[in-house]
N, C-alpha and C positions, 0 to 999 in steps of 0.2 A: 444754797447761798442766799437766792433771793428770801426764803423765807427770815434766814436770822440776820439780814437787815432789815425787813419787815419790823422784826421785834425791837431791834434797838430803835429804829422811830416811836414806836410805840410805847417804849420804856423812857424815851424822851420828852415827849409830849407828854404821858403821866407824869413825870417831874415837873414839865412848864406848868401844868394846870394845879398841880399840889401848890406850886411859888403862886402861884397866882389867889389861891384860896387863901393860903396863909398872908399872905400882905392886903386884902379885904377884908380878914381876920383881927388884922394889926389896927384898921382903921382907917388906913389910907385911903383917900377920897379917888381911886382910878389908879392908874401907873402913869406915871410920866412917862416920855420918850427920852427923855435925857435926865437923869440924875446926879447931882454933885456931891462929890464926896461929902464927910461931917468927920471932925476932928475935935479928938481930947487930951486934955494932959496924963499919959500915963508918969502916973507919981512915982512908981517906984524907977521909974529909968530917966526921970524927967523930961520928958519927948512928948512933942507930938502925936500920936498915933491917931490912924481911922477906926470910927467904931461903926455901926451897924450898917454894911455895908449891903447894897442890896444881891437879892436872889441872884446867884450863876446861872441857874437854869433860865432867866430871863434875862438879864443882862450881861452887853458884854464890857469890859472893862478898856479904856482907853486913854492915852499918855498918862502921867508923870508928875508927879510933884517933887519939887525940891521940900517942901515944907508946907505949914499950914495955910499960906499967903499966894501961894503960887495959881493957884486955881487953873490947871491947864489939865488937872487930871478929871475924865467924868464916866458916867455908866452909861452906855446907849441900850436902850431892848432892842433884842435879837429876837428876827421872822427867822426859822428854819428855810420858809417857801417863798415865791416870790410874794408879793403885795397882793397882787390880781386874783391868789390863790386863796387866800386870808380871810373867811366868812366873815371874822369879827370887825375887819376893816372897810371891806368892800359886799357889806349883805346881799346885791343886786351884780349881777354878773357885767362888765364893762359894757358901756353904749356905745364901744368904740368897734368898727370892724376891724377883725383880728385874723391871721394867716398864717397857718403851718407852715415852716420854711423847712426845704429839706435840700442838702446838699445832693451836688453831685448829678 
C-alpha cells in the first residue's frame, strides 16, 4: 500500500514540474500566487467564456463568477507539503526552534 502511494506522489509532482516547465516555456516571467481568470467572447454562443486557464497540476481553482465583471473568481497555486517542507520556498532550513509533538 505504502509503495503505490509512493507512486502516486511521484506521478504528481512529475505533472507539477511538467506545468511548471511548460508555463516557462510559455514565457511567463515566474508563477504567480494568485491568478485571475481572462475572458473572451465565444462568437458562436455569444458568451463570455474563460480561455487559457492556468495548469491544474498547479493551481487550484477558487469562487465563481457570475460574468466577465464579477471578479470574485481566481487560481491560487497549490503546496502538496507544508511551506517549511518546500526547498524552493524556504532553501535554508527554519531559524526557528521546532518540536515533535506527540500525543498521548
Amino acid at each position: 500500500m505504502q509503495e503505490a502511494d509512493d507512486m502516486v506522489k511521484r506521478a504528481e509532482e512529475d505533472d507539477r514540474q511538467r506545468a511548471r516547465e511548460e508555463a516557462n516555456q510559455k514565457g511567463d516571467s515566474g508563477i504567480q500566487p494568485v491568478v485571475m481568470p481572462k475572458y473572451a467572447l465565444d462568437e458562436r454562443l455569444k458568451v463570455m467564456r474563460e480561455v487559457d486557464p492556468p495548469p491544474a497540476a498547479l493551481f487550484i481553482g477558487l469562487g465563481w463568477d457570475a460574468d466577465d465583471t464579477t471578479a470574485r473568481k481566481h487560481y491560487r497555486i497549490f503546496y502538496p507539503d507544508e511551506l517549511e517542507n518546500d526547498k524552493e520556498i524556504f532553501p535554508k532550513p527554519s531559524p526557528f526552534d521546532t518540536y515533535e509533538l506527540k500525543r498521548g
